[in-house]
N, C-alpha and C positions, 0 to 999 in steps of 0.2 A: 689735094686742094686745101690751101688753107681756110680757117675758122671763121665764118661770119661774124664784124664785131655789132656789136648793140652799139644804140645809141645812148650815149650816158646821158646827155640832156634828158630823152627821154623814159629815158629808167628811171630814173631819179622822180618823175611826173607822175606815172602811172604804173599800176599794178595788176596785174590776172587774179579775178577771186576764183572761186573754186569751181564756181559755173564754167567760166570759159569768157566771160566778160572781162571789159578792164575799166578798172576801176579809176575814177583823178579826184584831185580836191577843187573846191570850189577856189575862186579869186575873190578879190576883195577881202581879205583877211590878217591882212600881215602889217598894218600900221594905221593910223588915223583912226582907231578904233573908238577915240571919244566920240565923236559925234554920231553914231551909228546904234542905231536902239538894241536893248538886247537880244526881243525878238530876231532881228535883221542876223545880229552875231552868231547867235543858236543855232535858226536856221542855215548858216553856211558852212558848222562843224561837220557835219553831215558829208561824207564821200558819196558822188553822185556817179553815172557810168558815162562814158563817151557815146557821140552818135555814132547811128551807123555809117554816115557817111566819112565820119574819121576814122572809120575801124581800118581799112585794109592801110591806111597811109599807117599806123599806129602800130599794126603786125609788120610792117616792111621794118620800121626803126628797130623793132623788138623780136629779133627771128628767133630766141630762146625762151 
């Protein structure tokens, strides 16, 4: 039987920390950054975890 592939979109998105969680980055981050205070910027450097109701779709893209 051949190798389950991942999904590279979602490789690319999120990561497993060492818990067993997986990890993403926040949005709103990547352009128009004038107008958005620094607080607001600071606060979204921060990797946040997935819900659990996106966990199993999350594990199905990522079977390794």
């Amino acid at each position: 039987m051949p190798k389950m592939k991942s999904n590279k979109g979602a490789s690319k998105r999120f990561s497993k920390s060492p818990s067993g969680n997986i990890k993403r980055a926040q949005s709103h981050r990547r352009h128009i950054l004038t107008k958005k205070s620094a607080k607001r910027k600071r606060h979204l450097r921060d990797d946040s975890m997935i819900s659990q109701a996106d966990k199993p779709l999350v594990k199905r893209m990522l079977p390794y």
